[in-house]
Backbone as JSON, one array per atom type, in Angstrom:
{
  "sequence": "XXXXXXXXXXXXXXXXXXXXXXXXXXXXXXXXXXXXXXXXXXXXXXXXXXXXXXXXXXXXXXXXXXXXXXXXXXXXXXXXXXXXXXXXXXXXXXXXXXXXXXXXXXXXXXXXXXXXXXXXXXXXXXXXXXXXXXXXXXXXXXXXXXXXXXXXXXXXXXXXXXXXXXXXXXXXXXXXXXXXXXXXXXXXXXXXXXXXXXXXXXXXXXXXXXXXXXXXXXXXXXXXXXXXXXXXXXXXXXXXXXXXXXXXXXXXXXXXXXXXXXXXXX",
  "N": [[13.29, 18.96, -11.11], [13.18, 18.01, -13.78], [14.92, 16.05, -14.19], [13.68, 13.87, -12.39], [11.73, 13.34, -14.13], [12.71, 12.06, -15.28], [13.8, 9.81, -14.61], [11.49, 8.59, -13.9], [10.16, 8.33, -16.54], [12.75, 5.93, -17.24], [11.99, 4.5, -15.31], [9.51, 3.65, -15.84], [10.35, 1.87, -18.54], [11.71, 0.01, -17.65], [10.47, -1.29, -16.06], [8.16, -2.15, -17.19], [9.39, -4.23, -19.13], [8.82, -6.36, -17.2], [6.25, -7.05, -17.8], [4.44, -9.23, -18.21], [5.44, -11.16, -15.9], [3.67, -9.0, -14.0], [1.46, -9.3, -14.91], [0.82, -12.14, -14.41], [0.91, -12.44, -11.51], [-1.13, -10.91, -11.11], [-2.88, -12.37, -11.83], [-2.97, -15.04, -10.62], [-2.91, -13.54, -8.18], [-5.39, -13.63, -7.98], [-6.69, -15.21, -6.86], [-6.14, -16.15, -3.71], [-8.58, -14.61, -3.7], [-11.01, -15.95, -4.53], [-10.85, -17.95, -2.49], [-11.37, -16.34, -0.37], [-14.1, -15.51, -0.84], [-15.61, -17.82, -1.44], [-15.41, -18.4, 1.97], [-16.46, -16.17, 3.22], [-19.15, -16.75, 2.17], [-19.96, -19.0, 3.11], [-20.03, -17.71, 5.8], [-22.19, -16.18, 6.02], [-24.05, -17.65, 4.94], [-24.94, -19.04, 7.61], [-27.4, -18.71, 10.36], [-27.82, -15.28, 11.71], [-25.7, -14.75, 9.89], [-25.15, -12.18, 9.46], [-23.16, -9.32, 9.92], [-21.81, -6.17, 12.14], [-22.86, -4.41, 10.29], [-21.89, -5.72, 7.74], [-23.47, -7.23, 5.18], [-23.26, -10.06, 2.82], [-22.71, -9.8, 0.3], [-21.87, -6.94, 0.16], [-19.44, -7.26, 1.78], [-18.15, -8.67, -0.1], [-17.67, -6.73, -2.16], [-16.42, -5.58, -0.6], [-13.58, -6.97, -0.5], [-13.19, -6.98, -2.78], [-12.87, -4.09, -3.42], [-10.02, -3.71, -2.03], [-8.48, -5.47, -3.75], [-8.06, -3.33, -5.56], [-7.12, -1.23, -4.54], [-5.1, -1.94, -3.57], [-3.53, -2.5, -5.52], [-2.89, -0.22, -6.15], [-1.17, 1.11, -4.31], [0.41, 0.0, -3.32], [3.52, -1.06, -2.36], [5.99, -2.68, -5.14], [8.93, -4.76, -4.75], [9.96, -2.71, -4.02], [11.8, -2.44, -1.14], [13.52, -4.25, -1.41], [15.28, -3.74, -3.73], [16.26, -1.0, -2.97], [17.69, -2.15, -0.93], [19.31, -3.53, -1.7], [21.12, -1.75, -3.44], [22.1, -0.6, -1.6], [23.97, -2.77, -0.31], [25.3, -3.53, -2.46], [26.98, -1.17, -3.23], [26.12, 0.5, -4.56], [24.76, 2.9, -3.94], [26.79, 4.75, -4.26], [27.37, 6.28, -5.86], [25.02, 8.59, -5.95], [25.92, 9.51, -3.95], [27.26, 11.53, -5.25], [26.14, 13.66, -6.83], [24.01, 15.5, -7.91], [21.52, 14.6, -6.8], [18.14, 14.01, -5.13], [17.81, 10.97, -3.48], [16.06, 9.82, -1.96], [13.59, 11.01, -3.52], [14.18, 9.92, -6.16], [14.12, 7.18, -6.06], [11.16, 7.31, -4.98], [10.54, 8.19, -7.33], [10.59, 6.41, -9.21], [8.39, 4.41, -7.86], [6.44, 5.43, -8.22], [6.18, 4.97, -11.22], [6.26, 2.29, -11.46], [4.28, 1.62, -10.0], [2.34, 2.63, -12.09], [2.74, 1.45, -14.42], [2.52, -1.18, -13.07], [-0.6, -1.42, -12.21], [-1.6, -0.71, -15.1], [-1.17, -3.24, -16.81], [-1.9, -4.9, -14.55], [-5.21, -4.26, -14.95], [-6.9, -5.64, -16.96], [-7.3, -8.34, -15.8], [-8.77, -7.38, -13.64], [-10.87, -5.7, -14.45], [-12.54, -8.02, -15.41], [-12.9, -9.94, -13.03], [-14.11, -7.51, -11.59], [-16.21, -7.37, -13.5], [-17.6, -9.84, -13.09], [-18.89, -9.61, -10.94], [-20.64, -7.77, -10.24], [-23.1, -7.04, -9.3], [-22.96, -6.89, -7.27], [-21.58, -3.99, -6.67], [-21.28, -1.02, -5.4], [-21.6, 2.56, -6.04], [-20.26, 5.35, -4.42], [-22.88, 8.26, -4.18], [-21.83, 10.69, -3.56], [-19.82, 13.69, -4.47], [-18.11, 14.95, -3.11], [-16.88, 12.47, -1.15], [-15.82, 10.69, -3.03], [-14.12, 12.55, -3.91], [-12.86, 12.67, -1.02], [-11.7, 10.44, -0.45], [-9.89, 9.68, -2.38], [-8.31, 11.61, -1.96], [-7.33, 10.01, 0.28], [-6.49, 7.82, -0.61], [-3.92, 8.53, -1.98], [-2.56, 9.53, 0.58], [-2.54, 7.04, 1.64], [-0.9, 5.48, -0.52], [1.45, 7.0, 0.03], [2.55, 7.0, 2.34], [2.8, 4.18, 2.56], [5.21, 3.98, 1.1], [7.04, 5.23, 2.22], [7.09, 4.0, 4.7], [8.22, 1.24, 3.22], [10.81, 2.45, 2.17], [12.01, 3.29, 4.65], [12.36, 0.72, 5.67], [13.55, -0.34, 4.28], [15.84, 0.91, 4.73], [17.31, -0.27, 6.92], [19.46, -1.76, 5.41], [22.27, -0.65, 5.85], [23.1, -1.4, 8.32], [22.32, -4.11, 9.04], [23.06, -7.35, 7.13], [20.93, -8.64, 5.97], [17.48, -8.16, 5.2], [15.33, -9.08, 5.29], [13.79, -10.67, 7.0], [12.78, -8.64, 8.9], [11.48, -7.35, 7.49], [9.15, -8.85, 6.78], [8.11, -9.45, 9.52], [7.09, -6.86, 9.96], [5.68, -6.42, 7.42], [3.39, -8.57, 7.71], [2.1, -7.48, 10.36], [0.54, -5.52, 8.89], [-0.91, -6.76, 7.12], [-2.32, -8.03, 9.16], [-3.52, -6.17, 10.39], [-4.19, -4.42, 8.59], [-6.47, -4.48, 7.0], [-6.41, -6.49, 5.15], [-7.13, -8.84, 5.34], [-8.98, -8.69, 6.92], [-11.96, -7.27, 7.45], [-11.53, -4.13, 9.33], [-13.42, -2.69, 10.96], [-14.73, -4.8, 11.78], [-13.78, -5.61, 13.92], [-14.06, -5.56, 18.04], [-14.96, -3.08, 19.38], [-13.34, -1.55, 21.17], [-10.83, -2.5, 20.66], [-11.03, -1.28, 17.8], [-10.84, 1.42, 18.67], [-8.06, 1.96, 19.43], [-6.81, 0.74, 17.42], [-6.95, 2.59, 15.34], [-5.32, 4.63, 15.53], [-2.77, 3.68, 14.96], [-0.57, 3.12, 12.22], [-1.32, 1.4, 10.27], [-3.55, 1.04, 9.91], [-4.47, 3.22, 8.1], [-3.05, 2.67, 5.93], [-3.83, 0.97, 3.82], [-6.97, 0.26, 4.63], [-8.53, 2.66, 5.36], [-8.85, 4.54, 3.01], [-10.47, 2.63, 1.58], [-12.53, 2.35, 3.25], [-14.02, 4.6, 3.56], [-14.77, 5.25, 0.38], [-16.22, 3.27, 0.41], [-18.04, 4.56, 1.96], [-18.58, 4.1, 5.21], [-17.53, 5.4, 7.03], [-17.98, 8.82, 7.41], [-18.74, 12.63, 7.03], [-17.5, 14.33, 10.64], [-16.24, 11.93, 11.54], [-14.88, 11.07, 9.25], [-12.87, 13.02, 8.12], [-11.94, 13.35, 10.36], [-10.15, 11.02, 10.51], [-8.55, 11.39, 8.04], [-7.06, 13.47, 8.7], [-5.57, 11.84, 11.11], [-4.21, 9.96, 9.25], [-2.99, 12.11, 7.41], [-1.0, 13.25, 9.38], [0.35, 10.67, 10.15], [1.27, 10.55, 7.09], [3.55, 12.89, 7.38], [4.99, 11.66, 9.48], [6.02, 9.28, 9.09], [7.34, 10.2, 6.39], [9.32, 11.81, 7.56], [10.5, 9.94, 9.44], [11.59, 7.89, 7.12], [13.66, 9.96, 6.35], [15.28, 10.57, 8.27], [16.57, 8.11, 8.55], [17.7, 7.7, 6.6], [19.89, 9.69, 7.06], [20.49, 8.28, 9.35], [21.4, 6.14, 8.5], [23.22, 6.71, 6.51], [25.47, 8.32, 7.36], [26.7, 6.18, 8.88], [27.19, 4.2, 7.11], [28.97, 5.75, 5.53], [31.32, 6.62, 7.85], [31.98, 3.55, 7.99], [32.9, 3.29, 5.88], [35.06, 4.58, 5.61]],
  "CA": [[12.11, 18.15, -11.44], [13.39, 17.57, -14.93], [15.43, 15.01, -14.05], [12.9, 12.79, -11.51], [10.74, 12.89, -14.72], [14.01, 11.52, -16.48], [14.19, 8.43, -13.59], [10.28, 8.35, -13.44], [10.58, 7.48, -17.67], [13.7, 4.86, -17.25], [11.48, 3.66, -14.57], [8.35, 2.79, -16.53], [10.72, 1.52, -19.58], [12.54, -0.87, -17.0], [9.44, -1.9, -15.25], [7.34, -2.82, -18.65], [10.18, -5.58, -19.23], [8.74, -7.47, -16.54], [4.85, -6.89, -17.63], [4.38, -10.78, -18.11], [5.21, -11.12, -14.4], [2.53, -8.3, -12.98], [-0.32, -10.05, -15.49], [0.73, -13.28, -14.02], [0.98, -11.87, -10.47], [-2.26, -10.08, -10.7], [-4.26, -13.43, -11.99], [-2.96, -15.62, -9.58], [-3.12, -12.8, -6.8], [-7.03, -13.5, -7.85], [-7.06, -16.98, -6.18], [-7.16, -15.87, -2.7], [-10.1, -13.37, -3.11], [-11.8, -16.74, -4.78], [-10.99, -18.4, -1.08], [-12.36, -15.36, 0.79], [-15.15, -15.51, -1.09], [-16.46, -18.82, -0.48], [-15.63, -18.42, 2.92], [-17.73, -15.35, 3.81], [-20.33, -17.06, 1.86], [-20.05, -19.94, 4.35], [-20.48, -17.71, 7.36], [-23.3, -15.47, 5.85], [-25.73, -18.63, 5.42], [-25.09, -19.24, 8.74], [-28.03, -17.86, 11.13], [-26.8, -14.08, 12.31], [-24.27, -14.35, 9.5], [-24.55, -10.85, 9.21], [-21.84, -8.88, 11.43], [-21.68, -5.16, 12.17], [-23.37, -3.68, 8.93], [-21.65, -5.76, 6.62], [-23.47, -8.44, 4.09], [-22.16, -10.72, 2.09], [-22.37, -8.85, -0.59], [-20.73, -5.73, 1.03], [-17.94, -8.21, 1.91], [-17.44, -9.13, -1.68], [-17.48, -5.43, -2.27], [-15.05, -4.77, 0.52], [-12.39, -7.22, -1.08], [-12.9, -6.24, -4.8], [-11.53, -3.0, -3.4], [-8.39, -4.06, -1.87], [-7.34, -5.48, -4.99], [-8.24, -2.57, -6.69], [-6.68, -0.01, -3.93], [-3.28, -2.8, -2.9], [-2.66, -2.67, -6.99], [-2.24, 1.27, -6.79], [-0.7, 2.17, -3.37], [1.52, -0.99, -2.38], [5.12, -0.83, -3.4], [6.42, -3.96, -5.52], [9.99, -5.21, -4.38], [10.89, -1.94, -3.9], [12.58, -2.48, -0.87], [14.79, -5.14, -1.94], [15.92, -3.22, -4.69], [17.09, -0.12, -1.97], [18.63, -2.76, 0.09], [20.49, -4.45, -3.34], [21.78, -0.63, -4.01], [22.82, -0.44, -0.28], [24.79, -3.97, 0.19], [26.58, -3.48, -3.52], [27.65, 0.11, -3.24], [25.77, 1.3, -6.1], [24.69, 4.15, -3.59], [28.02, 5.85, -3.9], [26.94, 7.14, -7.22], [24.46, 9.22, -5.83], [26.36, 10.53, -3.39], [28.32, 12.09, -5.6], [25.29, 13.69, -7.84], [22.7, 16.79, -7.23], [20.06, 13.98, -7.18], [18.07, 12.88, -3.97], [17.44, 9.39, -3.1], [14.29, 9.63, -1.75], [12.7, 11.53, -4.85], [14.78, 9.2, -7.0], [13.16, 5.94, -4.93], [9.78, 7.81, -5.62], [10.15, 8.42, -8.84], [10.91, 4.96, -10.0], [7.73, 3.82, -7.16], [5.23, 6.09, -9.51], [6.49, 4.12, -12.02], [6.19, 0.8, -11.12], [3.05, 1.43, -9.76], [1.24, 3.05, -13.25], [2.65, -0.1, -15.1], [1.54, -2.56, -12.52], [-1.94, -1.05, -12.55], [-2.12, -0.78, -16.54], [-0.93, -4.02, -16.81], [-3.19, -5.83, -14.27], [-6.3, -3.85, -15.14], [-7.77, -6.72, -17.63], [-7.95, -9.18, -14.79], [-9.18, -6.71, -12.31], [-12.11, -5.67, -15.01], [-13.04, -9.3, -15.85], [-13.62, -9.8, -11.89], [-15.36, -6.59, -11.35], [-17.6, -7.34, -14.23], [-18.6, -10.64, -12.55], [-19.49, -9.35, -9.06], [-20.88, -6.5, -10.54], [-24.15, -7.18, -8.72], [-22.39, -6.48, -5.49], [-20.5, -2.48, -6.49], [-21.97, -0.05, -4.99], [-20.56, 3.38, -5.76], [-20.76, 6.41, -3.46], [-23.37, 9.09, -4.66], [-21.63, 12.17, -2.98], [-18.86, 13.76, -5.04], [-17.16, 14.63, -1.58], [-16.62, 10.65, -1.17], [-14.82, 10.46, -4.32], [-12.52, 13.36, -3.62], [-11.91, 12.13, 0.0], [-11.06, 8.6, -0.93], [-9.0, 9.53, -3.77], [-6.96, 11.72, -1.05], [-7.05, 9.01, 1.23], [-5.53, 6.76, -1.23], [-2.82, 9.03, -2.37], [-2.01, 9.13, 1.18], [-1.74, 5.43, 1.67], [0.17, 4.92, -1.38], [2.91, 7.85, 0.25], [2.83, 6.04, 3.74], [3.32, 2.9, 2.16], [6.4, 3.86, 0.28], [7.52, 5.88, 3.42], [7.86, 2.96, 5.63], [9.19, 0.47, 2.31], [12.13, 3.19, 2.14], [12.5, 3.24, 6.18], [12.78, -0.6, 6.05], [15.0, -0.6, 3.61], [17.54, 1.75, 5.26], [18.17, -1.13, 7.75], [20.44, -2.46, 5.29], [23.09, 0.15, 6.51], [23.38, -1.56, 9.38], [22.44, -5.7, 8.69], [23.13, -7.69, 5.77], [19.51, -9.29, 5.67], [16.62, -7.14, 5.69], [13.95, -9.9, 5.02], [13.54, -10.51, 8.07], [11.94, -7.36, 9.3], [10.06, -6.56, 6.43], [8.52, -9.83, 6.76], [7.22, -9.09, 10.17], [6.19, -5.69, 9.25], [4.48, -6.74, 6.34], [2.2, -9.63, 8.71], [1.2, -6.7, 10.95], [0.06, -4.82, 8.02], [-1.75, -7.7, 6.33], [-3.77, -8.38, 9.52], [-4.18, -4.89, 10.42], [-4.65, -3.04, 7.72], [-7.55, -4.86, 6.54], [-6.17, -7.28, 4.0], [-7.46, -10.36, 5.84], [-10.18, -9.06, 7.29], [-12.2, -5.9, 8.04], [-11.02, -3.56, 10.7], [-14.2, -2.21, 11.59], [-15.87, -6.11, 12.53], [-13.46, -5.64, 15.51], [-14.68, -5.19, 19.06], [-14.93, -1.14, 19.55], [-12.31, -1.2, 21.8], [-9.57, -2.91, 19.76], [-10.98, -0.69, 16.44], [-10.29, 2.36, 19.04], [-6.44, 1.8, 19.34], [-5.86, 0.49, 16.0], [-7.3, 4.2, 14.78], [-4.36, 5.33, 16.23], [-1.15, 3.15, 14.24], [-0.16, 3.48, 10.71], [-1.33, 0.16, 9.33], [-4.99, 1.36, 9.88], [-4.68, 4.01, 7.21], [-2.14, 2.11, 4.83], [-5.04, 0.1, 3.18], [-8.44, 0.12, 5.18], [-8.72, 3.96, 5.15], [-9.33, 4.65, 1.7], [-11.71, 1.35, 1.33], [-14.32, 2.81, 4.04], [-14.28, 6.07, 2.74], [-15.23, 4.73, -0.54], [-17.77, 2.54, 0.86], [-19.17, 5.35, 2.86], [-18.85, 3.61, 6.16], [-17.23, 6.71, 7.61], [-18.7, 9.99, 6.93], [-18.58, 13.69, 8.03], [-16.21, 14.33, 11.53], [-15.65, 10.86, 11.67], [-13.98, 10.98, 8.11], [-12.63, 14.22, 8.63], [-10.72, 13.2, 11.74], [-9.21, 10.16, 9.75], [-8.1, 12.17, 6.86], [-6.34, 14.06, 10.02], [-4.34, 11.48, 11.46], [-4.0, 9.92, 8.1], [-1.85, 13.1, 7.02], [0.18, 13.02, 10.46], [0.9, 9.31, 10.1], [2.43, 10.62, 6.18], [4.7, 13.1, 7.85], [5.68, 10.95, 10.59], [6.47, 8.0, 7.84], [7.97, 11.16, 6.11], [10.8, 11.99, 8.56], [11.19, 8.85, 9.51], [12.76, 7.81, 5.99], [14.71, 10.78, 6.22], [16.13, 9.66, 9.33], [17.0, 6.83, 8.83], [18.26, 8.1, 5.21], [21.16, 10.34, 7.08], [21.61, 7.59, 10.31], [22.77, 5.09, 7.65], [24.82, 7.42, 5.5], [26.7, 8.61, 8.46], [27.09, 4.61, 9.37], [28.28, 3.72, 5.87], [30.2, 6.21, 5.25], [31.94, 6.16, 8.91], [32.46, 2.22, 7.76], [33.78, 3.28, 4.43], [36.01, 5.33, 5.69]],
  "C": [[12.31, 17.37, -12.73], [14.05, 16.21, -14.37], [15.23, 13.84, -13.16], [12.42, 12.25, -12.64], [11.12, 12.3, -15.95], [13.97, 9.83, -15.96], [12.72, 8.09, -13.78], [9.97, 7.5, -15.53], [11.09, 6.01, -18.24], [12.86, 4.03, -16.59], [10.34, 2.95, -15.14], [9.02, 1.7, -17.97], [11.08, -0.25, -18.73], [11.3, -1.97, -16.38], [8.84, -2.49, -16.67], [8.37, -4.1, -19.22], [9.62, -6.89, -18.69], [7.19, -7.42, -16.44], [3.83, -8.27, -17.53], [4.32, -10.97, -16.74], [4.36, -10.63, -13.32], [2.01, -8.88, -13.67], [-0.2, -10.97, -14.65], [0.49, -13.13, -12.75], [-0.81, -11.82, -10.33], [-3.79, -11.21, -10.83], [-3.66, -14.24, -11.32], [-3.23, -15.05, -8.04], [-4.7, -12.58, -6.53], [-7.35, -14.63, -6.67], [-7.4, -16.66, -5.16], [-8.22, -15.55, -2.35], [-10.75, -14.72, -3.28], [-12.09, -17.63, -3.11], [-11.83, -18.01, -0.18], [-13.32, -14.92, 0.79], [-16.34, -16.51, -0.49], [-16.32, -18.9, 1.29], [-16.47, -17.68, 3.88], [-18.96, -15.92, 3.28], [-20.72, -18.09, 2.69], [-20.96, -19.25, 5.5], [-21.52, -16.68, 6.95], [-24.67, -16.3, 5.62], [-25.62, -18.73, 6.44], [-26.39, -18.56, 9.31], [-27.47, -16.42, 11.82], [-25.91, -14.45, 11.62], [-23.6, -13.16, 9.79], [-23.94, -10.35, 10.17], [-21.77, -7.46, 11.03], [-21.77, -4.12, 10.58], [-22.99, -4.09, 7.69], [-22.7, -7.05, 6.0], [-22.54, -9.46, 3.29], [-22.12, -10.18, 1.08], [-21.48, -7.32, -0.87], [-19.48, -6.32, 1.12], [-17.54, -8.75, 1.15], [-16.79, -7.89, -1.93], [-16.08, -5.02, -1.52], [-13.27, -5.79, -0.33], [-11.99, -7.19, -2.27], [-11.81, -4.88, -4.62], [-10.32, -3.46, -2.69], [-7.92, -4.45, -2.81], [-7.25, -4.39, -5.49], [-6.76, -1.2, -5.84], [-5.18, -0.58, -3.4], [-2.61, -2.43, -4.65], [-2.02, -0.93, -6.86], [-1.5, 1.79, -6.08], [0.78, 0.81, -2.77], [3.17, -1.27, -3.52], [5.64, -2.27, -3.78], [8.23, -4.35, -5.29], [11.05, -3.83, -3.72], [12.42, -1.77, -2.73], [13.92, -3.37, -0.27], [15.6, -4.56, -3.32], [17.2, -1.79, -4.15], [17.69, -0.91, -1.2], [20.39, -3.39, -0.73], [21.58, -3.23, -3.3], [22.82, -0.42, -2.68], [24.31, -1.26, 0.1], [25.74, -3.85, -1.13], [27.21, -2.01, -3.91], [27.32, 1.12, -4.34], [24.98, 2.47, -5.41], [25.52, 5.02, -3.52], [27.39, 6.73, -5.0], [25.81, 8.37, -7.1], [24.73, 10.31, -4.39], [27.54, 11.59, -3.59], [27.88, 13.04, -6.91], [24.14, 14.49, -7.1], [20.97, 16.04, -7.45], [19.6, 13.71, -5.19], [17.51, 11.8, -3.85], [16.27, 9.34, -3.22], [13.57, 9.96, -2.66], [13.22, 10.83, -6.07], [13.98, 7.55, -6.74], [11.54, 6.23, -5.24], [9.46, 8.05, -6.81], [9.76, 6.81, -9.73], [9.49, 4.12, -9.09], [6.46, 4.09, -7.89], [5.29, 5.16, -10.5], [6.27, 2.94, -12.48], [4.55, 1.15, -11.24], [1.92, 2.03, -11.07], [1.81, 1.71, -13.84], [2.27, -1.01, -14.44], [0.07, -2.35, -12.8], [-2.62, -0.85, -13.9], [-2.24, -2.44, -16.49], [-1.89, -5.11, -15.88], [-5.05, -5.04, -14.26], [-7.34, -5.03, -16.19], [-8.16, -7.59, -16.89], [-8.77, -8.68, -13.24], [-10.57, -6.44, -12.91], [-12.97, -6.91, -14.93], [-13.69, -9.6, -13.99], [-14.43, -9.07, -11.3], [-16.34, -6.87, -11.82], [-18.53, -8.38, -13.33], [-19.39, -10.83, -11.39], [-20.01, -8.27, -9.25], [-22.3, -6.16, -9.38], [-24.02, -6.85, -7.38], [-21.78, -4.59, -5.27], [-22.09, -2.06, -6.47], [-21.23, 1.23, -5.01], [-21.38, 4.67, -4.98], [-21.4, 7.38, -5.0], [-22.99, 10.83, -4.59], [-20.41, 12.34, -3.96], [-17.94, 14.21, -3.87], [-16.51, 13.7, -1.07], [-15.77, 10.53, -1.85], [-13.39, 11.04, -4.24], [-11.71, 12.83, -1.86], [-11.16, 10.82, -0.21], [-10.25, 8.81, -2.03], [-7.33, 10.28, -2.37], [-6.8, 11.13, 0.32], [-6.1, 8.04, 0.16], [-3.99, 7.14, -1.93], [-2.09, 8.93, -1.01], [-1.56, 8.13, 2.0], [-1.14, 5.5, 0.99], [1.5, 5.65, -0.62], [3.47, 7.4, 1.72], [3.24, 5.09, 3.29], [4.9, 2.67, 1.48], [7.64, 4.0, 1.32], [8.22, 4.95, 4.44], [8.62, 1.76, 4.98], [10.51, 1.19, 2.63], [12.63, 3.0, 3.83], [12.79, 1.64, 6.52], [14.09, -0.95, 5.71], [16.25, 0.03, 3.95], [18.48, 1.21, 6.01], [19.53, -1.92, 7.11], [21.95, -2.37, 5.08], [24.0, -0.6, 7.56], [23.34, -3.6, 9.33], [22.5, -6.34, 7.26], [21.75, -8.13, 5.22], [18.4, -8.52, 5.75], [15.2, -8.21, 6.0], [12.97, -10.33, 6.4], [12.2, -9.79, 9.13], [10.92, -7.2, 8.63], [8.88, -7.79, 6.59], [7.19, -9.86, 7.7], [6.26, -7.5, 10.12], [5.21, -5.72, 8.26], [3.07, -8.01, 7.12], [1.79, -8.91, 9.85], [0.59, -6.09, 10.31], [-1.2, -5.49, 7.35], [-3.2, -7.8, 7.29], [-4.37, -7.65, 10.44], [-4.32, -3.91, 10.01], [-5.47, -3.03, 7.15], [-7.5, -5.64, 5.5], [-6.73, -8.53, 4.5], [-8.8, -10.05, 6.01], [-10.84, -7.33, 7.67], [-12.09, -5.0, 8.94], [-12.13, -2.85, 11.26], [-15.28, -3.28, 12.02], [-15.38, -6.12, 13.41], [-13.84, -5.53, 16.57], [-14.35, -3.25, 18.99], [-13.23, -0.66, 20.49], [-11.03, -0.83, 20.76], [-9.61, -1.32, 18.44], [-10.41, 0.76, 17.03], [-8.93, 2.62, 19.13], [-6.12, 1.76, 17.92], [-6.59, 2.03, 14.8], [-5.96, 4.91, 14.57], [-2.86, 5.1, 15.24], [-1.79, 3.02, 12.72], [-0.76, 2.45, 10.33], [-2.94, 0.15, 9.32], [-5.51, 2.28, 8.23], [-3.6, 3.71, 6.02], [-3.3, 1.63, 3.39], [-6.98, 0.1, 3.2], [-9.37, 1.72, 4.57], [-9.6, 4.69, 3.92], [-10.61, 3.84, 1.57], [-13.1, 2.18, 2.09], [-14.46, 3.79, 4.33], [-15.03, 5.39, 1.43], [-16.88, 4.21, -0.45], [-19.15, 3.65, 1.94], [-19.53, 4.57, 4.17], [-18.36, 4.42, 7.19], [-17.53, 7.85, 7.05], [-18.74, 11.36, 7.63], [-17.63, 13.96, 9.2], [-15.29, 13.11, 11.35], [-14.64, 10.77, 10.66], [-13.05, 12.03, 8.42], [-11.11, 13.91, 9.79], [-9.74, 11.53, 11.28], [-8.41, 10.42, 9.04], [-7.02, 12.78, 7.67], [-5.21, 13.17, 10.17], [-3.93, 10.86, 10.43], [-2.46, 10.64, 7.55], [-0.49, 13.09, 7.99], [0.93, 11.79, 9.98], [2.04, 9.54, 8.39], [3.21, 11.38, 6.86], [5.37, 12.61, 8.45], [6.78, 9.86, 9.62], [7.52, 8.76, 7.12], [9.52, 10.89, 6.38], [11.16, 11.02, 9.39], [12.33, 8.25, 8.24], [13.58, 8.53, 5.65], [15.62, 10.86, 6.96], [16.9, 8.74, 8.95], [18.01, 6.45, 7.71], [19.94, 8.5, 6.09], [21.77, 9.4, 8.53], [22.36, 6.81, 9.52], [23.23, 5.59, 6.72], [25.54, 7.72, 6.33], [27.17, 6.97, 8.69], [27.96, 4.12, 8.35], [29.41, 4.27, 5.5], [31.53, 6.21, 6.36], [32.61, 4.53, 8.65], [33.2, 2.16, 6.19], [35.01, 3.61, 4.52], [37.26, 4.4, 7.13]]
}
């Protein structure tokens, strides 16, 4: 453990270099919400703006938190940095060292992610303050603790399938590719575009089911108290599955492309 919390150190020292870049990041990564603002405000004057329990005010609410809950659980380049280590051989070094990858990859993802989140917290306040009129926080302390371990297990899914992307680059020289489309199923079903519970019932029934439901959304409507009791309960459920699965997938995919590389090293 000593020596994750040696990499998890280097990692915040290394990361704070580039703190200029998350401020700048985090106040331009405002602009959209300003888009998706006026645009729900568009379709809420409308007659029947309103849509399946949300307001427009709720729907301010709902994308205040995604910034708040994408700043703490979504991994920043990480896996272009495991693909970099992959394609220039700077993974030999660890296979030659009582360290493992994956808790080495996590350590440095903790990392990142407490300096991104210090670091854009001034422009995340300054917007909260001014929509303030819109937060609504849950009254139950049950809420709090589920949504906190809902969001721990997005952030560990999220890293789960970064690391499993990145293993492809074992096998192709390009990864961008992939991640690209993986990341544009995620965006516009995990609730970054748009709410996953304005869906038809059907659709919201399936997409219960795949990982990109509980990456992002999960946490949010917990929070908001739009799931509650079994219903939460049985999220929190597959939730946890979906981290093991994500799990032993990156561990897979950890020992198909070390057998591959090394077989090609050799």
């Amino acid at each position: 453990m000593k020596k994750y919390l040696t990499v998890f150190n280097l990692g915040l020292q290394n990361t704070f270099v580039y703190r200029w870049n998350y401020f700048l990041r985090a106040v331009f990564g405002l602009i959209p919400l300003a888009g998706t603002v006026f645009l729900w405000r568009a379709i809420f004057r409308e007659p029947g703006g309103g849509m399946h329990g949300y307001t427009y005010g709720s729907m301010i609410y709902y994308y205040l938190l995604t910034i708040v809950v994408s700043n703490l659980v979504t991994p920043t380049e990480d896996e272009w940095q495991i693909a970099s280590d992959i394609r220039e051989g700077q993974i030999n070094s660890f296979l030659t060292k009582p360290v493992n990858y994956l808790a080495y990859r996590f350590s440095i993802f903790l990392s990142g992610r407490l300096v991104f989140t210090a670091v854009t917290i001034p422009p995340i306040i300054a917007i909260l303050f001014y929509f303030r009129e819109y937060l609504a926080f849950p009254s139950d302390v049950i809420t709090y603790l589920c949504a906190f371990l809902s969001l721990v297990m997005a952030a560990l899914m999220q890293f789960f399938i970064t690391y499993s992307l990145a293993m492809m680059a074992f096998w192709i020289l390009e990864i961008s590719t992939i991640v690209f489309i993986v990341y544009s199923f995620e965006y516009f079903l995990g609730g970054q575009m748009f709410p996953v519970d304005i869906m038809p019932a059907g659709i919201q029934a399936v997409m219960k089911w795949l990982p990109f439901y509980y990456e992002l959304f999960c946490p949010i409507t917990i929070f908001m108290e739009r799931v509650r009791g079994a219903e939460m309960a049985q999220a929190l459920a597959i939730q946890a599955c979906w981290v093991f699965l994500t799990w032993c997938a990156a561990n897979f995919m950890w020992k198909r492309g070390l057998g591959h590389y090394q077989a090609v090293g050799g």
